[in-house]
KESEFI-646678 format. One record per residue (C-alpha): residue in three letters; z, y negated, x. Coordinates in steps of 0.25 Angstrom, whole numbers, plus 5000, padded with zeros to 4 digits. Layout:
ALAZYX ...
END
This chain:
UNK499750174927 UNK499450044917 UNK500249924916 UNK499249844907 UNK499849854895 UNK501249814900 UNK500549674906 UNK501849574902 UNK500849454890 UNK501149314898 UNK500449174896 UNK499349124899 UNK499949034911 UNK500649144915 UNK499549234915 UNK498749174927 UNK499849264935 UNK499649194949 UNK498649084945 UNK497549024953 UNK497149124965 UNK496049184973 UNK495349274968 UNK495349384980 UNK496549464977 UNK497049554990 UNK497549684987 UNK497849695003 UNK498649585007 UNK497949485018 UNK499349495027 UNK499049645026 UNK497549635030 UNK498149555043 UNK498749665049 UNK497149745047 UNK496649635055 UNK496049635069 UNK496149525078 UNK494849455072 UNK495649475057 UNK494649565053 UNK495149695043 UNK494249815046 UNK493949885034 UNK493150035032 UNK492450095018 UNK492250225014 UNK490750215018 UNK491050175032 UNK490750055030 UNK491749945037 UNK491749785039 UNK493049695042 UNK493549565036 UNK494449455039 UNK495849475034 UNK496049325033 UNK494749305023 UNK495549385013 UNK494349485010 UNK494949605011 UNK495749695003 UNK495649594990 UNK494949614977 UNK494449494968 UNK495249444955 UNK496049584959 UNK497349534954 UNK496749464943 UNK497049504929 UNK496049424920 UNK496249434908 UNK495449344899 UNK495749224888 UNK496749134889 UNK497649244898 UNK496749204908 UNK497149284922 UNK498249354929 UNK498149354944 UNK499249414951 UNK498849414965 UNK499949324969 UNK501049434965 UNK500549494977 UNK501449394984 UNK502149524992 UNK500849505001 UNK501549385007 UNK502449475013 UNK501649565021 UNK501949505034 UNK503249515033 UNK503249655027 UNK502549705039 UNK503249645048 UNK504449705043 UNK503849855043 UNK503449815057 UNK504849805060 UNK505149935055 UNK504950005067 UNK504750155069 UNK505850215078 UNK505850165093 UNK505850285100 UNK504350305101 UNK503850465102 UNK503650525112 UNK502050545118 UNK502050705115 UNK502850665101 UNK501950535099 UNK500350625102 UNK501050735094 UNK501250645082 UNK499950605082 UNK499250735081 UNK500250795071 UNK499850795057 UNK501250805052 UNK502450735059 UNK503650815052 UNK504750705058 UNK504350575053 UNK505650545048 UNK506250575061 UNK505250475068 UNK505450355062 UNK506250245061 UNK507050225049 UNK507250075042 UNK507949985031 UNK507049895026 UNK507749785017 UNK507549785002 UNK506749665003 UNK505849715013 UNK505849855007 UNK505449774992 UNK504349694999 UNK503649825004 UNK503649894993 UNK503149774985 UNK501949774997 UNK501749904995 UNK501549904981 UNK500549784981 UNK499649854990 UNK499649994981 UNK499649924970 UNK498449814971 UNK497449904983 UNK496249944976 UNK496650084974 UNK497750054964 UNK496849954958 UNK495750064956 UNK496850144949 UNK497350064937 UNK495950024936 UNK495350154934 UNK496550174926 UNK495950154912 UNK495050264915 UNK495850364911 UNK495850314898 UNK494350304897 UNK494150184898 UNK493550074909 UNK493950064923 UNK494749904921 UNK494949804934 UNK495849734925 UNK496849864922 UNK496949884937 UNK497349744939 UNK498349744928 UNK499049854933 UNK499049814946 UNK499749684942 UNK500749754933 UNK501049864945 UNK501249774955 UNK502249684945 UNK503049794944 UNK502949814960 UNK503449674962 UNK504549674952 UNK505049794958 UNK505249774972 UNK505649624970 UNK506549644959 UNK506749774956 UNK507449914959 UNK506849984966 UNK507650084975 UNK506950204985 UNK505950154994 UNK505650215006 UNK504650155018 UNK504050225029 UNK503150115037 UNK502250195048 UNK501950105061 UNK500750145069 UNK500650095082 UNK499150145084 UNK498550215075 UNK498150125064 UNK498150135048 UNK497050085039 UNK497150025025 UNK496450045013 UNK496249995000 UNK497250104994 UNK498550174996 UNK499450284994 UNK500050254984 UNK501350334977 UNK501950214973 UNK501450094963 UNK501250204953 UNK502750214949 UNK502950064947 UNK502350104930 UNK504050174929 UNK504250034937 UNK505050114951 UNK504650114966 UNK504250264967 UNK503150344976 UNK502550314990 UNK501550224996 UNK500650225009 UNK500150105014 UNK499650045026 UNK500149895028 UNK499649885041 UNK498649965053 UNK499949985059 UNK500850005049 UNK500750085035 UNK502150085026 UNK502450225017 UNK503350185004 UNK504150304997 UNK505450304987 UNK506150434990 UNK507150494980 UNK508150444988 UNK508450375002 UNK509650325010 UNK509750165007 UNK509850115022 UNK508450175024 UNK507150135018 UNK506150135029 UNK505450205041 UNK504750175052 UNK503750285057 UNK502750275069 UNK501450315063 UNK500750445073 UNK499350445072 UNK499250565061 UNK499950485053 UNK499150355053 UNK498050435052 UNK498750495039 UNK498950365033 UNK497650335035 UNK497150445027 UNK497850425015 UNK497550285015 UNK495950325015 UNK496250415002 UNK496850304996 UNK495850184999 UNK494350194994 UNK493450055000 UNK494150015012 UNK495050055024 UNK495649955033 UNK495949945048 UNK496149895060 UNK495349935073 UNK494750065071 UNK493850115059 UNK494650225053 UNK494150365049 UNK493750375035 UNK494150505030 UNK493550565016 UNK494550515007 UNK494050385009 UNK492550425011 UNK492550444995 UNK492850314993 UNK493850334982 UNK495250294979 UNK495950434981 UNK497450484982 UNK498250604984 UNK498150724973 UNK499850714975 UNK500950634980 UNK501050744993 UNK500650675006 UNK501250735019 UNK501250615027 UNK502150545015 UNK503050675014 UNK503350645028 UNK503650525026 UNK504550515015 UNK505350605021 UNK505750485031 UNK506250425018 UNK506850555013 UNK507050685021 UNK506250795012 UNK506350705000 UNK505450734986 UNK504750614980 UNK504650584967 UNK503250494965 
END
């Protein structure tokens, strides 16, 4: 995918995008990196060399890259900075507080039920299990819209479109990454606040104990069909170390449901946190303690599936759509 070409001419003035702003640009919101924190604020981070450390979330030194949303681009054009179209990061809060709300079902399992899940490498009744939802259109367009700011500026995607002009011979280019991260995520933002956008299907996973980590790359199915300008793929992503939000657009669904609730068993966490370490490539964030690196991370390189066939995302898209085929 390259937008370049398609980059709208404007003036000068017009040009400097969001204007005057700091130079360390977060593709990890702050109000994200709270819920990482311990009680002394500090975010605990792991390399693939076993090497860890921690920061303070409020220093803002984490999960951020210099000039990273600045497109500079010489003469009288001066520079584009579009870290201020980010703005959906004001809204984290609320947007976790709203998945928060979204409970699993109240009757909890049974001990035998519950130590079964946890050992069970398949759990064939998820969509029995959980606890079905309608989140508003509002609420449903801002998640997406956080959803795809965090697939669509991590360093993962970034590396992408950078690495992009490879394939033709030529040189790796930071300023091709930046100028298709801009134009995707314009896209993104038009098409959730203003546009059509119809099947969308969330599957939020609460996990009381067991914790998920973070890193600086996702599963991602999804931003790659915003270039036919549609919603249409699946997402993974971790929002919190309790609370990790599955994104999928079936064929078809019933309009007075589009979202779950599901209480995370252990195998499951544990799941997630596997594909988040083939996804991510410098660091792993979490809370409390160290998690267990596994191999995919160990080569410290941004990896991904070989096809769009993972079991734990079958099972859950049939929460949205009983024995459903996807088209990605």
């Amino acid at each position: 995918m390259l937008f370049v070409g398609r980059a709208e001419l404007r003036s000068p003035d017009a040009a400097m995008g969001c204007g005057s702003r700091p130079k360390n640009h977060h593709w990890w919101p702050i109000g994200l990196q709270t819920y990482w924190a311990d009680a002394e604020g500090d975010v605990a981070w792991v390399g693939p060399d076993g090497a860890s450390g921690q920061k303070k979330f409020y220093n803002k030194k984490i999960g951020y890259k210099k000039h990273g949303h600045t497109l500079f681009r010489g003469g009288e054009w001066g520079e584009t900075n579009f870290e201020c179209e980010f703005d959906i990061d004001n809204e984290v809060h609320r947007i976790i507080e709203k998945l928060n709300n979204l409970r699993p079902s109240k009757s909890a399992p049974s001990a035998v039920q519950s130590l079964l899940n946890s050992i069970s490498k398949r759990d064939r009744t998820l969509a029995e299990t959980c606890a079905i939802h309608h989140m508003e259109e509002h609420a449903s367009r801002d998640l997406l819209l956080l959803v795809y700011s965090l697939l669509i500026r991590s360093p993962s995607n970034r590396w992408k479109w950078e690495n992009f002009p490879a394939q033709f011979g030529l040189p790796v280019s930071e300023s091709v990454g930046k100028a298709n991260m801009r134009q995707s995520y314009l896209l993104a933002k038009r098409l959730c606040q203003k546009g059509g956008i119809t099947n969308r299907f969330f599957v939020v996973l609460h996990s009381d104990h067991k914790r998920f980590v973070c890193g600086d790359g996702y599963l991602d199915w999804l931003s790659g069909s915003l270039q036919i300008n549609r919603v249409s793929g699946r997402a993974l992503i971790p929002l919190t170390p309790n609370l990790c939000v599955y994104v999928c657009t079936p064929i078809s669904m019933r309009t007075n449901r589009n979202c779950a609730a599901l209480r995370a068993p252990p195998w499951m966490v544990n799941k997630v946190n596997e594909i988040t370490q083939i996804y991510s490539r410098d660091q792993l964030f979490f809370l409390g303690n160290k998690p267990r690196l596994t191999e995919h991370f160990l080569k410290r390189e941004f990896l991904e599936h070989s096809n769009y066939r993972v079991d734990l995302l079958d099972q859950l898209d049939e929460i949205a759509q009983p024995k459903s085929r996807w088209m990605i």
